[in-house]
Steps between C-alpha positions, in 0.01 A plus 500: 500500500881465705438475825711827598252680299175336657654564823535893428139471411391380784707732740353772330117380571571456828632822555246673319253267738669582777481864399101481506446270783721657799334861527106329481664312788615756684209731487281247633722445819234696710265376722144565458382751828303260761207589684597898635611525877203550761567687861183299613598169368652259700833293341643181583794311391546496107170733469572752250414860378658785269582797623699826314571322209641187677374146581537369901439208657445506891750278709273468755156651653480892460225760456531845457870542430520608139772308296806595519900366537522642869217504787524173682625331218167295386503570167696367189544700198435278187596786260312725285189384327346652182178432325375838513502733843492317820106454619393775774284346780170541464351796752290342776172678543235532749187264417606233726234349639390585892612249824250294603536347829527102530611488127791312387767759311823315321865642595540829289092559489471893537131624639315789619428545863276723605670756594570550177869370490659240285648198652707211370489159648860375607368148441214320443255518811043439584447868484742620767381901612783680313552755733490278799714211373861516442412251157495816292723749362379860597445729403408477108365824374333594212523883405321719276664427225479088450847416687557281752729547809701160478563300813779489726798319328552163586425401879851690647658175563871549538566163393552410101426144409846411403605588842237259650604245301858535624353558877331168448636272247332186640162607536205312369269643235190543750744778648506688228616880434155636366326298767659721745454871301132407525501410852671844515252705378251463792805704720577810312732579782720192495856593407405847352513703870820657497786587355663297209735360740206366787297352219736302380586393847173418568432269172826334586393438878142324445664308224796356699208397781298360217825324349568370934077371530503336163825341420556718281147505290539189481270356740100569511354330819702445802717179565408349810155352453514386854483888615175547257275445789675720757352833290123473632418707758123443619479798700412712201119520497555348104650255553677292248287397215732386261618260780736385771796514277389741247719779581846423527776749306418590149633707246853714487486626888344157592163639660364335770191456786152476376513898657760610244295350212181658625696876530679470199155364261299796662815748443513344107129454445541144508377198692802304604368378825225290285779442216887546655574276195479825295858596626644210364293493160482856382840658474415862554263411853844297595700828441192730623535279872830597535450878389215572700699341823840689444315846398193449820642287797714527792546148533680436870694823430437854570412663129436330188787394249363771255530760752870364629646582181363846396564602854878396459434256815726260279439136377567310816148661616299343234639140597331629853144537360557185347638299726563657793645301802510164315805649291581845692678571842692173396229270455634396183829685370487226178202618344580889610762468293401304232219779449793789538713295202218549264452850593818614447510266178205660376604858588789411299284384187361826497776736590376652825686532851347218736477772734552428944321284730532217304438240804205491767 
């Protein structure tokens, strides 16, 4: 055969190829629909869900904000998926089993206290009393007809991961985000008193003192080992009985004095004046420490840091309850102001007015 005409051939079987191939292509360009969207679910980086026809993946940790391009901005659309209608979530109903006391429940366990109620657990805990312990979302429902009120959306932090990963771009792993949303839970009203504005002061404020105490989360246990004995004090009837040098600064706000570990463990149900070692092994007792000092003591200043900021008594007031006299009144104008950089860096991060009284 010439070639000319074995060439025509050829172009012709290619384009009738071509002619077959391309559409089967193109109508198989859509995704299959993942897993369907949950309110009650929590999401993490890369975790994904359909929702309205549409495939998402979470940028970071979320729960409760539907998928969507706007909100905060967590979610990525991944385009529309087919395989049939996207899958409805599955109604919860109301033969969970009933609380008992002294029983260990894993993070997103829903029971049945006796009063009747519905309660989630927030994360995993030995049987914490739902309506006593801040460990549990509350309160979860049932009505008459098999639905379930769904708890509160997400823990009201003001803070999305991406923007504590620019806050903190050195930090070690132990320090990490979802550490610090689980420490959160046990305060409901930590940085959601207020107005938009005051919260996000407030989450910008104990994270600029946590970012002074810990180098930036990058340190666990305080530097000084020679100062590790100085935090005893035998005139508590307790004691010390981890020992002599067993309670030097831990954690994000550095807590100290075998009397700040014994507070804090009974505040958080948890014995850190027989194990202060927790604060630097368990990530979410590191953040807890620091939490439970900023939202419940005074320090050496007048009112705690929580209530300095939804009061508007301005961010040089929370350096007092930390600090007090060793930094304020010009005891050390350095470290005031390395704390007021962060603030107003932070603030800045998460587009809020730092707000007056910066300085104590």
């Amino acid at each position: 055969m010439p070639v000319k005409r074995m060439l025509a051939v050829v172009s012709v079987a290619l384009a009738a190829l071509a002619a077959v191939v391309l559409p089967t292509t193109a109508s198989s360009a859509a995704e299959a629909c993942v897993t369907a969207y949950s309110s009650a679910t929590v999401y993490t980086a890369n975790n994904r869900a359909s929702y309205n026809g549409h495939n998402w993946t979470a940028k970071w940790w979320t729960q409760g904000e539907a998928p969507s391009t706007g909100g905060s901005g967590v979610w990525a659309d991944n385009g529309a998926c087919g395989g049939g209608s996207t899958p409805t979530t599955p109604t919860p109903t109301c033969n969970h089993p009933n609380w008992v006391a002294g029983q260990y429940y894993a993070a997103g366990a829903i029971v049945r206290y006796t009063n009747g109620l519905y309660y989630q657990a927030s994360h995993e805990n030995p049987g914490y009393d739902p309506v006593i312990s801040t460990w549990y979302w509350s309160p979860y429902t049932c009505t008459g007809g098999g639905t379930t009120t769904p708890p509160p959306s997400g823990t009201g932090f003001p803070v999305s991961e991406a923007q504590f990963n620019q806050m903190f771009p050195n930090r070690i792993a132990f320090y990490s985000y979802a550490g610090l949303l689980d420490a959160i839970t046990k305060f409901p009203a930590f940085t959601t008193t207020g107005s938009d504005t005051i919260r996000k002061q407030e989450a910008a404020a104990f994270l600029a003192n946590v970012n002074h105490e810990s180098g930036g989360l990058v340190y666990v246990e305080e530097l000084n080992q020679a100062n590790w004995p100085l935090y005893c004090d035998r005139n508590q009837s307790y004691g010390c009985p981890a020992g002599q040098s067993a309670y030097h600064g831990r954690g994000p706000i550095q807590l100290s004095w075998n009397f700040n570990y014994k507070a804090a463990g009974d505040a958080l149900g948890i014995d850190l004046l027989n194990n202060p070692d927790r604060v630097k092994n368990e990530t979410s007792v590191a953040y807890q420490t620091a939490v439970w000092y900023w939202m419940t003591q005074r320090g050496p200043g007048t009112m705690t840091p929580h209530e300095a900021m939804v009061n508007s008594r301005g961010f040089g007031e929370t350096i007092r309850s930390i600090n007090g006299s060793l930094e304020c009144n010009g005891g050390n104008p350095a470290q005031v102001q390395s704390r007021i950089d962060a603030y107003n860096r932070f603030a800045g991060i998460l587009g809020v007015s730092p707000g007056a009284n910066l300085s104590c």
